[in-house]
PDB file of N, CA, C and O in Angstrom, chain B, residues numbered from 101:
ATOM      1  N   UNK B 101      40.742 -77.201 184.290  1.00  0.00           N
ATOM      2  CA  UNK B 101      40.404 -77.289 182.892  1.00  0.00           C
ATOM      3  C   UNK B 101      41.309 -76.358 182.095  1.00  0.00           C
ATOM      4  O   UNK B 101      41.298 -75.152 182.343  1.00  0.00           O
ATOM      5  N   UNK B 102      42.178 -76.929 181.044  1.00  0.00           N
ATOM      6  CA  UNK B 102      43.098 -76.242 180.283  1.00  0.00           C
ATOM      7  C   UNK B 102      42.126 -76.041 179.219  1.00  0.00           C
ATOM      8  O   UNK B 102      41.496 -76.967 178.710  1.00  0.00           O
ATOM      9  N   UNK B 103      41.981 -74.471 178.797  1.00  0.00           N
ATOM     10  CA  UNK B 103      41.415 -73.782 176.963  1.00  0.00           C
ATOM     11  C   UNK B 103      42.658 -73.759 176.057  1.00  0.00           C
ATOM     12  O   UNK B 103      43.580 -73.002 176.362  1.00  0.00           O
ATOM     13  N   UNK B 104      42.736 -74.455 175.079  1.00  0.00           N
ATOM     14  CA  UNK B 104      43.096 -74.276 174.187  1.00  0.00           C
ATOM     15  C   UNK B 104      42.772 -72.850 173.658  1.00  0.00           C
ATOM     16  O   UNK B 104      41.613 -72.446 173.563  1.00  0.00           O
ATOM     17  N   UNK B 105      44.166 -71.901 173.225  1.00  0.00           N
ATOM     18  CA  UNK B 105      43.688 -70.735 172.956  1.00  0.00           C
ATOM     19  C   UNK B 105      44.350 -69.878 171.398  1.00  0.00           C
ATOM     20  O   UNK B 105      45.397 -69.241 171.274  1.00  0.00           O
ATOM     21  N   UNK B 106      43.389 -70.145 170.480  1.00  0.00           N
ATOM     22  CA  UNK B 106      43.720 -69.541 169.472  1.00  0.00           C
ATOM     23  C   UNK B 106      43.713 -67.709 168.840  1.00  0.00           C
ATOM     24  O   UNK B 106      42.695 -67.021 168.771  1.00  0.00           O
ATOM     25  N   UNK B 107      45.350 -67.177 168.385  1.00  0.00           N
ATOM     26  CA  UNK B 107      45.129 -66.082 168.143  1.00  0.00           C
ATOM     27  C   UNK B 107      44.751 -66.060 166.466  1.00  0.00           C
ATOM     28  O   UNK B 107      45.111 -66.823 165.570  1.00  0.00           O
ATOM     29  N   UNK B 108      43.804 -64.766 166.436  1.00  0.00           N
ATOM     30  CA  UNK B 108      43.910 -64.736 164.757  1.00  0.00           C
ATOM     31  C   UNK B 108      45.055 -64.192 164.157  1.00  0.00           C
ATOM     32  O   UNK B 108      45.861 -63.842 165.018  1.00  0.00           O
ATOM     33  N   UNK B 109      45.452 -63.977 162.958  1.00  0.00           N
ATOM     34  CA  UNK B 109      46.141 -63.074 161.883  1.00  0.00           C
ATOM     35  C   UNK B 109      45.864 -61.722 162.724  1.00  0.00           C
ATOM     36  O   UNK B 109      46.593 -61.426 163.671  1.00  0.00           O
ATOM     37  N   UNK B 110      45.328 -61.326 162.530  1.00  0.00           N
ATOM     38  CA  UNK B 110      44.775 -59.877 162.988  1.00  0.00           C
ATOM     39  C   UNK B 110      45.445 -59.391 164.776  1.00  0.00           C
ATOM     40  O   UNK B 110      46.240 -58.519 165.127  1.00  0.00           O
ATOM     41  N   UNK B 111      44.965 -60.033 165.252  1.00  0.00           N
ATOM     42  CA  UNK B 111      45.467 -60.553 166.727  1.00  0.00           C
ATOM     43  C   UNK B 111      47.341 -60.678 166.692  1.00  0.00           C
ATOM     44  O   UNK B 111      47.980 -59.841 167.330  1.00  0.00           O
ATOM     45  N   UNK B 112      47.686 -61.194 166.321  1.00  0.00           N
ATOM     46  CA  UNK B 112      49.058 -61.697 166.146  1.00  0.00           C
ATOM     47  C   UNK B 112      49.923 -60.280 165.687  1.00  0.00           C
ATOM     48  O   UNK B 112      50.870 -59.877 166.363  1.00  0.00           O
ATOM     49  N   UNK B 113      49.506 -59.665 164.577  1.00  0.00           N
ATOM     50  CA  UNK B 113      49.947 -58.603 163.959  1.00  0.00           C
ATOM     51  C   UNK B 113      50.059 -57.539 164.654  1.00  0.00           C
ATOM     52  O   UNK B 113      51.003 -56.750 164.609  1.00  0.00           O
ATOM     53  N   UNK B 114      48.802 -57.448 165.539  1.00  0.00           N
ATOM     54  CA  UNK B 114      48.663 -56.112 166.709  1.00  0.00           C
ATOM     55  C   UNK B 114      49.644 -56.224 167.729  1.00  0.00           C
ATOM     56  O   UNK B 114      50.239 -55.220 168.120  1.00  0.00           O
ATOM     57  N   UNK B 115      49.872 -57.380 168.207  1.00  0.00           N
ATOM     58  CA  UNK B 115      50.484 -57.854 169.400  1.00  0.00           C
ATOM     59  C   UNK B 115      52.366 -57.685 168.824  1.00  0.00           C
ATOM     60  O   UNK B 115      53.194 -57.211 169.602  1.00  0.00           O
ATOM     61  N   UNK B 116      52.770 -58.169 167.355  1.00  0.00           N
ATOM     62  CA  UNK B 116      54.024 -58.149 166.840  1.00  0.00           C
ATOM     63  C   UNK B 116      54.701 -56.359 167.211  1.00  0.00           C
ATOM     64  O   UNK B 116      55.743 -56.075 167.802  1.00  0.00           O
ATOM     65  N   UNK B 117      53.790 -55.534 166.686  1.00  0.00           N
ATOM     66  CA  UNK B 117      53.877 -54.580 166.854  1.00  0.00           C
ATOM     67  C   UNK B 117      54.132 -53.243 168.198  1.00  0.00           C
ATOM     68  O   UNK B 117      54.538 -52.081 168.223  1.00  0.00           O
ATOM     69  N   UNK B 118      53.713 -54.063 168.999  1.00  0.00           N
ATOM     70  CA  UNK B 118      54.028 -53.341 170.458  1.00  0.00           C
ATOM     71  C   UNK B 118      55.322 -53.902 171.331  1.00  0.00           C
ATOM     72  O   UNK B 118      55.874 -55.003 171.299  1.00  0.00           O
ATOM     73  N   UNK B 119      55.519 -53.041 171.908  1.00  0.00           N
ATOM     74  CA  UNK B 119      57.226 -53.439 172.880  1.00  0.00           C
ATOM     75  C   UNK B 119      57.402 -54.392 173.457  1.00  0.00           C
ATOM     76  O   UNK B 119      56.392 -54.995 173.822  1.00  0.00           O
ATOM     77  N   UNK B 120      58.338 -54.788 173.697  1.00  0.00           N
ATOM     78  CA  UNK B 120      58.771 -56.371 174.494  1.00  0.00           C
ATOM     79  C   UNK B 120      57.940 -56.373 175.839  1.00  0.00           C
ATOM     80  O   UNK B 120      57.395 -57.447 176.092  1.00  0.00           O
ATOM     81  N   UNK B 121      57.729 -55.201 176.869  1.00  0.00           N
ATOM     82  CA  UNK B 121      57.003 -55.799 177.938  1.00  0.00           C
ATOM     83  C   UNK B 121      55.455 -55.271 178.009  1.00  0.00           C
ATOM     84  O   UNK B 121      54.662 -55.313 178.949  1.00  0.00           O
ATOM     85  N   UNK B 122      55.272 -54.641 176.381  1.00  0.00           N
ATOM     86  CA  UNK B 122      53.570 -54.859 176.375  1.00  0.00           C
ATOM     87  C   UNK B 122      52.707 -56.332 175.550  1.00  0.00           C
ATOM     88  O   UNK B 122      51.640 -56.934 175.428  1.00  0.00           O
ATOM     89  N   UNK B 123      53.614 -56.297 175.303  1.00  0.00           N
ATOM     90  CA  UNK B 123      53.611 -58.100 174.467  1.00  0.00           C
ATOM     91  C   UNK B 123      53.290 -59.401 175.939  1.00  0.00           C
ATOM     92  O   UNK B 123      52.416 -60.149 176.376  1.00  0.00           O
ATOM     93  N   UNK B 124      54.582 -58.986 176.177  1.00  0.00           N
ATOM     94  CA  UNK B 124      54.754 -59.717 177.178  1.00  0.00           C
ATOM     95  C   UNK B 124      53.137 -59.892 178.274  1.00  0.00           C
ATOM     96  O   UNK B 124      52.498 -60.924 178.476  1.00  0.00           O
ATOM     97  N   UNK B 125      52.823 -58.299 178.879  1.00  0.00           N
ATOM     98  CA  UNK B 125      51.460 -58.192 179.831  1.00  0.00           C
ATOM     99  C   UNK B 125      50.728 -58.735 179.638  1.00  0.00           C
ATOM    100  O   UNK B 125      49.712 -58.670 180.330  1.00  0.00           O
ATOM    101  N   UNK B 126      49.835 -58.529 177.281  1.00  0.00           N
ATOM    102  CA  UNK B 126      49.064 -59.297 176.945  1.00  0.00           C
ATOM    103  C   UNK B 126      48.985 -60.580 176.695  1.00  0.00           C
ATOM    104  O   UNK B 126      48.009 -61.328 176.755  1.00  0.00           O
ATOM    105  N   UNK B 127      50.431 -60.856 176.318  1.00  0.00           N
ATOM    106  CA  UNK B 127      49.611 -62.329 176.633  1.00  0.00           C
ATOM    107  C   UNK B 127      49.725 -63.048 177.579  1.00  0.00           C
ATOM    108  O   UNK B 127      49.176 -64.141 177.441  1.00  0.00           O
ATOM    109  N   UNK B 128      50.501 -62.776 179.015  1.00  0.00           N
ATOM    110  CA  UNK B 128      50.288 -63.100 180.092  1.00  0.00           C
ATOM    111  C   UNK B 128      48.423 -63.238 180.350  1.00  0.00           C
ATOM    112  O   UNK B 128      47.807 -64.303 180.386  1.00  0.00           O
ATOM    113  N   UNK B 129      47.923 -62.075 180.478  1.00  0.00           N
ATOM    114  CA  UNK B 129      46.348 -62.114 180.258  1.00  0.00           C
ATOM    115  C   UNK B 129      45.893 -62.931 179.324  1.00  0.00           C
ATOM    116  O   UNK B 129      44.877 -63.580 179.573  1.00  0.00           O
ATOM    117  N   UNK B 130      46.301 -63.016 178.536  1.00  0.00           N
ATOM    118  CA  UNK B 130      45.433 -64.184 177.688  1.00  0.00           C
ATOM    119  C   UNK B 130      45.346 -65.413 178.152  1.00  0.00           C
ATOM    120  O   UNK B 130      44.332 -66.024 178.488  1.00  0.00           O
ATOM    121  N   UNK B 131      46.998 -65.923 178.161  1.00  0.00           N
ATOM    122  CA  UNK B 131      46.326 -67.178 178.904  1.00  0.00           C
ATOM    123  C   UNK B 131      46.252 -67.484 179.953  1.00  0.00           C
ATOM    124  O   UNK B 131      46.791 -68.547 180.261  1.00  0.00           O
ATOM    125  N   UNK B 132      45.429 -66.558 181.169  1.00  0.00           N
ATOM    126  CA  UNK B 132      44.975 -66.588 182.336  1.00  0.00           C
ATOM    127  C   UNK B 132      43.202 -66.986 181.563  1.00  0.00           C
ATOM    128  O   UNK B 132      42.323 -67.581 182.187  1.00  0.00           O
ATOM    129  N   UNK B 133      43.076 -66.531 180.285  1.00  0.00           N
ATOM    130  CA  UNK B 133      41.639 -66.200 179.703  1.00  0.00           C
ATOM    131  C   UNK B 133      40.837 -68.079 179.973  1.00  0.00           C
ATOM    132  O   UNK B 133      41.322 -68.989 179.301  1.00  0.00           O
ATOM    133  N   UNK B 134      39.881 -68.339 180.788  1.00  0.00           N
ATOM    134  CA  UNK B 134      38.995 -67.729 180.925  1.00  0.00           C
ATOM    135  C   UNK B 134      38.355 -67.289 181.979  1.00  0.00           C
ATOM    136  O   UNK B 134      37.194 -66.921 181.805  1.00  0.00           O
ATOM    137  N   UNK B 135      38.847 -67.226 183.107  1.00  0.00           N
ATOM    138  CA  UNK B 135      38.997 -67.115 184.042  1.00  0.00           C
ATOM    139  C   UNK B 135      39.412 -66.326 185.221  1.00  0.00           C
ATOM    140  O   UNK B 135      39.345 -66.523 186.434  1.00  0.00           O
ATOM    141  N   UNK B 136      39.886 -65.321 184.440  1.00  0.00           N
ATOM    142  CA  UNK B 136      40.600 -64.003 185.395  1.00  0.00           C
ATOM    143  C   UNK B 136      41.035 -62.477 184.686  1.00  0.00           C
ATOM    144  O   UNK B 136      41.746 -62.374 183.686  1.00  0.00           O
ATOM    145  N   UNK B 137      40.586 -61.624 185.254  1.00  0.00           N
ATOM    146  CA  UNK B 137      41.120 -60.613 184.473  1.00  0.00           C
ATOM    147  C   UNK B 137      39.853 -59.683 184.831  1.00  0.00           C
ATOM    148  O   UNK B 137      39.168 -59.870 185.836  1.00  0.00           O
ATOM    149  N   UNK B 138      39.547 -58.329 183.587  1.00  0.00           N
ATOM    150  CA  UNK B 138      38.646 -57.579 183.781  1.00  0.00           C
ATOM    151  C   UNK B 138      38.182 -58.142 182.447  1.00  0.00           C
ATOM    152  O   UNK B 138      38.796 -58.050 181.384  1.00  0.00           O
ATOM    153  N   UNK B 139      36.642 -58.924 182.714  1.00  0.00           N
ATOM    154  CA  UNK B 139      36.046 -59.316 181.532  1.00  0.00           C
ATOM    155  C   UNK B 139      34.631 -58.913 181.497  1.00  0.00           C
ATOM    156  O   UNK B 139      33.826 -58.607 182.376  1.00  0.00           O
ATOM    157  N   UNK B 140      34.562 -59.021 179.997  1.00  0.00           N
ATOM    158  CA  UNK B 140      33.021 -58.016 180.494  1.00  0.00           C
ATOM    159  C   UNK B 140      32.569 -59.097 179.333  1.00  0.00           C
ATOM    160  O   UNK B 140      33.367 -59.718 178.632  1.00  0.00           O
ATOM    161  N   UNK B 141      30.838 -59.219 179.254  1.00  0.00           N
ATOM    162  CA  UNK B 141      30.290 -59.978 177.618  1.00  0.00           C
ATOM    163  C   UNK B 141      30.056 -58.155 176.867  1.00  0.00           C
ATOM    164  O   UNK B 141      29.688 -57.047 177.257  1.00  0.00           O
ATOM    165  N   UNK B 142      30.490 -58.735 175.754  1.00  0.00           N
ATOM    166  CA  UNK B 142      29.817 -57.439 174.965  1.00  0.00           C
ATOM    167  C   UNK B 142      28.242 -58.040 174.880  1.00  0.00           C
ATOM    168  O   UNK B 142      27.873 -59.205 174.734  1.00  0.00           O
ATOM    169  N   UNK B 143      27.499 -56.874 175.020  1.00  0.00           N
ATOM    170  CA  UNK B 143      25.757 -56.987 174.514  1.00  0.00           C
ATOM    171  C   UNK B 143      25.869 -56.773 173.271  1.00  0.00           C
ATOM    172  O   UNK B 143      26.572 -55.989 172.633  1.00  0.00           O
ATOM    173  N   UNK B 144      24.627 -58.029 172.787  1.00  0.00           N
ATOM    174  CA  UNK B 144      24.241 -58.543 171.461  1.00  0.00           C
ATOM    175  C   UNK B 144      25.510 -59.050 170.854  1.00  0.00           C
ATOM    176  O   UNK B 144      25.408 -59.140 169.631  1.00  0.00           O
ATOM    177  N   UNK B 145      26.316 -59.298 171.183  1.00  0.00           N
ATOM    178  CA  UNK B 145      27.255 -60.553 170.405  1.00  0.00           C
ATOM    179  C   UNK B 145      27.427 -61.826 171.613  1.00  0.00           C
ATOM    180  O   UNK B 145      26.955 -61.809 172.750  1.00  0.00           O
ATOM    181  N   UNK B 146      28.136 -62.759 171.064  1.00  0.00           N
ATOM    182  CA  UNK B 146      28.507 -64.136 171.343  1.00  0.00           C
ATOM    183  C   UNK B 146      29.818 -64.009 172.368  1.00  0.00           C
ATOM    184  O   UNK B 146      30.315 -64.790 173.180  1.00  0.00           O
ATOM    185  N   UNK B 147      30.175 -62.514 171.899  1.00  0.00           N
ATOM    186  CA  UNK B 147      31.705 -62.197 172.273  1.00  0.00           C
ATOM    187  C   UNK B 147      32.299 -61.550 173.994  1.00  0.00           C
ATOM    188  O   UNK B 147      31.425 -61.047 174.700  1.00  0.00           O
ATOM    189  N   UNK B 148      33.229 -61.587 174.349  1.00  0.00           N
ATOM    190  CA  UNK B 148      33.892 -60.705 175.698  1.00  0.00           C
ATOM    191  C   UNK B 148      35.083 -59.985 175.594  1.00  0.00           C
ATOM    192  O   UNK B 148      35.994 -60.182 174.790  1.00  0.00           O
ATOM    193  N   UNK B 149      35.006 -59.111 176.494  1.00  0.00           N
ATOM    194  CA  UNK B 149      36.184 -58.746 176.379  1.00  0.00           C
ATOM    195  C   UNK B 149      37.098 -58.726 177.302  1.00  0.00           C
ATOM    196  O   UNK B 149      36.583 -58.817 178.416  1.00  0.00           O
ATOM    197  N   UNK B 150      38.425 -58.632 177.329  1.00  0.00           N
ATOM    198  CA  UNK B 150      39.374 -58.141 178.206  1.00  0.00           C
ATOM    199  C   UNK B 150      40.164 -57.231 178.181  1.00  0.00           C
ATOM    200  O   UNK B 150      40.879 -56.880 177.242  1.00  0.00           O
ATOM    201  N   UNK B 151      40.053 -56.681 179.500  1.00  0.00           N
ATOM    202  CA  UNK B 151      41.376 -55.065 179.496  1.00  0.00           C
ATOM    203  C   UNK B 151      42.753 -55.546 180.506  1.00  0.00           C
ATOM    204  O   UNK B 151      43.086 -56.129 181.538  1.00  0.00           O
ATOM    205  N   UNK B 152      43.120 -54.964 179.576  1.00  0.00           N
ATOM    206  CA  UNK B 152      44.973 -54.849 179.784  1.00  0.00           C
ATOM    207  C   UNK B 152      44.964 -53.542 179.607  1.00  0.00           C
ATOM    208  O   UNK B 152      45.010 -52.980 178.513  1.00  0.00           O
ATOM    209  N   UNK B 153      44.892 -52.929 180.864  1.00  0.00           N
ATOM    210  CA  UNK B 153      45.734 -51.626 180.708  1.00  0.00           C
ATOM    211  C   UNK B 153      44.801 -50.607 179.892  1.00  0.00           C
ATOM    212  O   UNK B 153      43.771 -50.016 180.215  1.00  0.00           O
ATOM    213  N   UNK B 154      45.634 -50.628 178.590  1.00  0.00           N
ATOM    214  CA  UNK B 154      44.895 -49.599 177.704  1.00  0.00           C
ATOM    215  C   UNK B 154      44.757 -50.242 176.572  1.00  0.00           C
ATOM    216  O   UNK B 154      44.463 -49.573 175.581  1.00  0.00           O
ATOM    217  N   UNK B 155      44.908 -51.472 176.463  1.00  0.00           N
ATOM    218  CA  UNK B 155      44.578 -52.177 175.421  1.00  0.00           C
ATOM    219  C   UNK B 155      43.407 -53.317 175.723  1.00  0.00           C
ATOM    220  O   UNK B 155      43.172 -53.869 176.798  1.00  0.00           O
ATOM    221  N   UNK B 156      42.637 -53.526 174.232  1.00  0.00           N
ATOM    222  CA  UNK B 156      41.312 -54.659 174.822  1.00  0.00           C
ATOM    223  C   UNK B 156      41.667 -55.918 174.423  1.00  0.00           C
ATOM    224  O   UNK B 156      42.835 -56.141 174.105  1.00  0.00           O
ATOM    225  N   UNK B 157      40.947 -56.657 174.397  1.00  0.00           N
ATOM    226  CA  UNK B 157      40.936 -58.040 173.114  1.00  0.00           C
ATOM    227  C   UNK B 157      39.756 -58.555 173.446  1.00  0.00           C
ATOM    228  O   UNK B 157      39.194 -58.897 174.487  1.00  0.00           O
ATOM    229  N   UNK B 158      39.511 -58.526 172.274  1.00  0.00           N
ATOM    230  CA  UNK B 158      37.759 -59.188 172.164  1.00  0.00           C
ATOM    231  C   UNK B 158      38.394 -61.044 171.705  1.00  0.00           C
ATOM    232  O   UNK B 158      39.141 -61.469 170.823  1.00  0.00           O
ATOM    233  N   UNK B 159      37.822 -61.531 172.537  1.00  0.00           N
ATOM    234  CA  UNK B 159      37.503 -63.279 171.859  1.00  0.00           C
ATOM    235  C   UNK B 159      35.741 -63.823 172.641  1.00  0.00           C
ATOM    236  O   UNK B 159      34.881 -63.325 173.368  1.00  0.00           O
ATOM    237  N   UNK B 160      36.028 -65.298 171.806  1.00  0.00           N
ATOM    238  CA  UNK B 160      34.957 -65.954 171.736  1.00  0.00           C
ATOM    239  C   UNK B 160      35.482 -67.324 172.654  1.00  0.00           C
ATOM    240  O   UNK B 160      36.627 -67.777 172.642  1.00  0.00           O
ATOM    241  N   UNK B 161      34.507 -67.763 173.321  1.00  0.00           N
ATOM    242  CA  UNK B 161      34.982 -68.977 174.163  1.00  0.00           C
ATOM    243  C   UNK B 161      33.575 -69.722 173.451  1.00  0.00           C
ATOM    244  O   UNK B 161      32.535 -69.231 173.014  1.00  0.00           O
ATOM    245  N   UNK B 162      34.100 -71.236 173.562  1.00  0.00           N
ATOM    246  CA  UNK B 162      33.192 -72.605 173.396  1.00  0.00           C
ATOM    247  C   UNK B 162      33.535 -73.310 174.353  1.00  0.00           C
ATOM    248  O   UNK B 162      34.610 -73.902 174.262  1.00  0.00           O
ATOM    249  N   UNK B 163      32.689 -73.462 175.606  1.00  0.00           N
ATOM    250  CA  UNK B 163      32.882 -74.419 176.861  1.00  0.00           C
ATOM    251  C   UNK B 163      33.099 -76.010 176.525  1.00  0.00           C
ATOM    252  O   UNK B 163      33.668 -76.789 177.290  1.00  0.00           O
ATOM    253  N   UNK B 164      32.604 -76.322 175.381  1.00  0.00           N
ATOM    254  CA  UNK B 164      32.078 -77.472 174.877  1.00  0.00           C
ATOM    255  C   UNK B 164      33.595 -78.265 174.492  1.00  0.00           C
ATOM    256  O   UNK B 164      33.914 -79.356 174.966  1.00  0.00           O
ATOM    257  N   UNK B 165      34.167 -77.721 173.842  1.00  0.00           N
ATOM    258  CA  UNK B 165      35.301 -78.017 173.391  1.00  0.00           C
ATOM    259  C   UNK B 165      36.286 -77.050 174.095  1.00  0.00           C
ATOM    260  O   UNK B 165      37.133 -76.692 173.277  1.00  0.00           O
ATOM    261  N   UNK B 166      36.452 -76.580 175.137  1.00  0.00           N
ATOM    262  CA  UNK B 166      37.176 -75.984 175.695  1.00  0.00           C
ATOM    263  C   UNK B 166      38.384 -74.994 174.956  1.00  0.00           C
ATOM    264  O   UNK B 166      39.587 -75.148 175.169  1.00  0.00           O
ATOM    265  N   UNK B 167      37.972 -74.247 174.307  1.00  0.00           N
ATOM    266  CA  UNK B 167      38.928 -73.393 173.034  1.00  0.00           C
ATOM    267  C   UNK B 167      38.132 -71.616 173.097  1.00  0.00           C
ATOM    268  O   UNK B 167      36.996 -71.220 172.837  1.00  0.00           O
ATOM    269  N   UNK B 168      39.068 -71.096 173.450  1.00  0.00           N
ATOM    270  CA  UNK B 168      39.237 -69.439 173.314  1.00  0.00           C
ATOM    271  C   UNK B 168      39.652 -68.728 172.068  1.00  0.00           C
ATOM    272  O   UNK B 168      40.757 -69.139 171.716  1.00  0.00           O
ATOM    273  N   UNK B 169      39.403 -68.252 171.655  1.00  0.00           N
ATOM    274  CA  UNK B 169      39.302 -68.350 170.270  1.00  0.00           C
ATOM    275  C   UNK B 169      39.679 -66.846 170.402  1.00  0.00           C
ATOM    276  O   UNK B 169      38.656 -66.164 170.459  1.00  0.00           O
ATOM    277  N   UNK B 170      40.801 -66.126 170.468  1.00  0.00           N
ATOM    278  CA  UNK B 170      41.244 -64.505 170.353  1.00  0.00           C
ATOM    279  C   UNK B 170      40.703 -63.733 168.689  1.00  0.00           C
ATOM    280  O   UNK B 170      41.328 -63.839 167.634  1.00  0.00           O
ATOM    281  N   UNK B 171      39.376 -62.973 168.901  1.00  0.00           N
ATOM    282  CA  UNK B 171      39.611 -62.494 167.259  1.00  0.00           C
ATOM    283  C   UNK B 171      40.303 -60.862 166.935  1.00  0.00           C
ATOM    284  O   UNK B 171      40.545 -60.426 165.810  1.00  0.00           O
ATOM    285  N   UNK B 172      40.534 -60.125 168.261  1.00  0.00           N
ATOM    286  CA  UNK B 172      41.213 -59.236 167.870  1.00  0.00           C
ATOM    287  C   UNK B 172      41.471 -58.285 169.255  1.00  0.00           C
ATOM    288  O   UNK B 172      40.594 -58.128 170.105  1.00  0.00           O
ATOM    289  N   UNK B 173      42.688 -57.741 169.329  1.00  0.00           N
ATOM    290  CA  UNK B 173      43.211 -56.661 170.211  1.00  0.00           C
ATOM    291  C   UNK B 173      43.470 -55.437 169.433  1.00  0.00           C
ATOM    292  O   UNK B 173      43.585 -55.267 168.219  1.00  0.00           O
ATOM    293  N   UNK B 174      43.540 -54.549 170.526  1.00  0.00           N
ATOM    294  CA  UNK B 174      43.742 -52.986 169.905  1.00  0.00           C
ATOM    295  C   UNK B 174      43.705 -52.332 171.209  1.00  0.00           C
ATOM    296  O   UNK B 174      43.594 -52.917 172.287  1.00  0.00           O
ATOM    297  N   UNK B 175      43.824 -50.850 170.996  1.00  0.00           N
ATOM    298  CA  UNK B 175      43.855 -49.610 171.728  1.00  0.00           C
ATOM    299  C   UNK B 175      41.986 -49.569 172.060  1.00  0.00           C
ATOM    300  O   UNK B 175      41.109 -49.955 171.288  1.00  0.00           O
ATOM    301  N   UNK B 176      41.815 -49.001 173.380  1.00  0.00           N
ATOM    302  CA  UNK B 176      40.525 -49.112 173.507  1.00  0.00           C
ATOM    303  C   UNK B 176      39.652 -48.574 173.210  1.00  0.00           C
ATOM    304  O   UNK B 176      38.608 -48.865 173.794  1.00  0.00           O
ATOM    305  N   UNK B 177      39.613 -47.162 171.805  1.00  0.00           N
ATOM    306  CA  UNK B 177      39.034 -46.831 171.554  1.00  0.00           C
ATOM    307  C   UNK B 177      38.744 -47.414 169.903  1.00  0.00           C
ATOM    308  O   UNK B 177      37.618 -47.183 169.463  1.00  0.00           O
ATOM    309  N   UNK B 178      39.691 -48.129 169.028  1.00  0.00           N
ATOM    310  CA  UNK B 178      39.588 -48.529 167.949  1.00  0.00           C
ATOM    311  C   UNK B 178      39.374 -50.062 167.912  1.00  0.00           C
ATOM    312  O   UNK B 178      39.429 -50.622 166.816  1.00  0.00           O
ATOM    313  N   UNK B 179      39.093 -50.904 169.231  1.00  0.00           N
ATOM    314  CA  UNK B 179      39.205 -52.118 168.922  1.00  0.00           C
ATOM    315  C   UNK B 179      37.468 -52.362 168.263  1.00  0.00           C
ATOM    316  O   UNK B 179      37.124 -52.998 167.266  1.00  0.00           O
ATOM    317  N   UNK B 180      36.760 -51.716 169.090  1.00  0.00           N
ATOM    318  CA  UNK B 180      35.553 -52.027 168.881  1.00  0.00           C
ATOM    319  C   UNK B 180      34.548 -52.058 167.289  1.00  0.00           C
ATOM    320  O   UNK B 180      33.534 -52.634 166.895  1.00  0.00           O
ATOM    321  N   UNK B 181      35.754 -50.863 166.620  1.00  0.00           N
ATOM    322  CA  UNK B 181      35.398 -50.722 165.347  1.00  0.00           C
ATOM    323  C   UNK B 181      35.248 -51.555 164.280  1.00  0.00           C
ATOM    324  O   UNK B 181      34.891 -51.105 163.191  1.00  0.00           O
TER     325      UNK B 181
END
């Protein structure tokens, strides 16, 4: 089963910003997403996360329509904010 996997604005901008082979790591991990990696559900949201390293990214999956939906990466102490 292939996810269609969408990044946001927000997502995109974080990722522009870091070096050619930390770019590269994350989104290798992403689109392994949904299926592999260190994923956790956050409690009381809809949402999960994944770690890369020292960076997170929170997205949303819909099984239904098979789409990953990235709403944001960061450093792991400011993503959550």
């Amino acid at each position: 089963m292939n996810y269609k996997i969408e990044l946001s604005k927000k997502a995109q901008k974080f990722i522009s910003k870091l070096e050619q082979k930390d770019q590269k790591r994350i989104l290798q991990s992403i689109y392994k997403l949904p299926f592999s990696g260190d994923i956790k559900h956050l409690k009381g949201l809809s949402r999960y996360r994944l770690r890369v390293g020292d960076y997170r990214v929170i997205y949303e999956i819909n099984n239904e329509v098979l789409f990953v939906n990235v709403i944001n990466i960061g450093n792991r102490g400011d993503v959550y904010k």
